[in-house]
C-alpha positions, 0 to 999 in steps of 0.5 A: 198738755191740754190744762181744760177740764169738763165736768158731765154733770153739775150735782153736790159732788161735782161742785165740791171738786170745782170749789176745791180747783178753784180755791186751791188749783185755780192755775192748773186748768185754766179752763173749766167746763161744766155741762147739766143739760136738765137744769140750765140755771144750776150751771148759771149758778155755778158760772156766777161762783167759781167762773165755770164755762156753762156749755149745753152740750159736751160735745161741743168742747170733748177736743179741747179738754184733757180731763173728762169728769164723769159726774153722774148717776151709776146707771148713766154711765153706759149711754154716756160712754156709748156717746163717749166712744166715738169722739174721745182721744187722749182724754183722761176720763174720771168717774165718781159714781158708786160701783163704776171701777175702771174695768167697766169703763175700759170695757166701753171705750176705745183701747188704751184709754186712759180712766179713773175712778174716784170715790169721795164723801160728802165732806168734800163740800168742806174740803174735808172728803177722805176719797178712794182713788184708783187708775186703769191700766193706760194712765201717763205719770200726767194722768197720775198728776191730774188724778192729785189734783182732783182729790188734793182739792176735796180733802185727804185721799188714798190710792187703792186697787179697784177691789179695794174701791169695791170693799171700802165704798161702804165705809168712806162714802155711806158710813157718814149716813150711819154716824148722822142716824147715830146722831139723829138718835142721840139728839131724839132722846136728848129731846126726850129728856125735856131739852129743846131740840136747838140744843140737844142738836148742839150737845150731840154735835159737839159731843161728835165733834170732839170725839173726832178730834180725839181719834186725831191724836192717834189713839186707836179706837179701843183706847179711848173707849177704855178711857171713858168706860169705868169697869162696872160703870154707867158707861159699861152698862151702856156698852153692855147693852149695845154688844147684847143688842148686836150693835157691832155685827149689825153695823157690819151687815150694813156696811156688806149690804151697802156694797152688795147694792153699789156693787150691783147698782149698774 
């Protein structure tokens, strides 16, 4: 098979998943190409670190990839899929964008292609993305293998059905932005409290840090908040007032709100 890649679009995302090939799969596609007609030094820039094949149109290179990495905005898909139909044959095509399951695209391209959708966090710029994986109904057990070495190279993954993508999007892809407000709050009243903003931001940082670490060793959640909150305690006093406030169930309403707009964003 084919062993050449094509990434349309050159953003954080698609960088993070060349990074990954590059330093983990270097060998199992030989050939990357990399298209992003807007900003031709990006893709300069993206030869220069991982050895990438700038090329300014895709089409130049469709017949000689076996994947096709669609890394663009939501609302791009349909033109590039009308532009997709014509010329594809047995490439495997994998999106990364919120919203695009493998249904949509199937809708938009010649029968029995194969497709893929992929839903990664920011934390695959570290290699540390827990990402979302699902497949349409036309995929080879090579598709199944090119698929894990996609995500294998940003992180931790999970294959799941395309509802549950749908559901989950929220809570593996825009959580992290709920946890950095979380964060952003705690370091403005640190700073409140006299500290200068360069070390509330280290206290705050680390305080996350090893909290995360701590749910690594397999307590759940509710243990170690136990562990931490004496009955009747200053800590419980602060747990009481964030249960009063509707913590919970307003993080709840965001998550369903997140996916209510991903979900319609197309």
């Amino acid at each position: 098979m084919n062993s050449a890649i094509l990434f349309i679009g050159a953003g954080r995302m698609a960088e993070a998943i060349i990074s990954g090939l590059h330093k983990n799969n270097q060998q199992k596609f030989k050939r990357v190409f990399v298209t992003n007609r807007s900003n031709p030094s990006r893709l300069q820039t993206l030869s220069d670190m991982y050895g990438v094949q700038p090329v300014r149109e895709w089409s130049e290179v469709i017949k000689e990839v076996s994947v096709v990495v669609l890394a663009i905005p939501p609302q791009e898909h349909e033109k590039i899929l009308n532009k997709l139909k014509g010329v594809v044959t047995d490439q495997f095509i994998v999106t990364i964008a919120a919203g695009i399951g493998p249904s949509f695209i199937e809708a938009r391209l010649p029968g029995n292609q194969a497709v893929g959708w992929i839903m990664p966090n920011t934390a695959a710029e570290l290699g540390h993305s827990i990402s979302l994986y699902t497949y349409g109904k036309y995929v080879t057990e090579a598709n199944k293998n090119q698929m894990v070495e996609l995500v294998d190279s940003i992180g931790a993954s999970q294959l799941c059905t395309e509802k549950e993508i749908h559901d989950l999007t929220a809570v593996t892809g825009s959580a992290p932005a709920f946890l950095y407000l979380f964060v952003e709050g705690l370091i403005e009243i640190t700073e409140k409290y006299g500290v200068s903003k360069e070390v509330s931001q280290k206290l705050v940082t680390e305080m996350v840090v090893g909290s995360a670490e701590m749910l690594r060793t397999g307590k759940t959640p509710n243990e170690l908040r136990e562990q931490v909150t004496t009955p009747g305690g200053a800590t419980a006093e602060g747990i009481a007032l964030l249960k009063n406030g509707g913590f919970e169930k307003l993080l709840q309403e965001a998550i369903k709100a997140t996916n209510k707009k991903a979900n319609g964003s197309i």
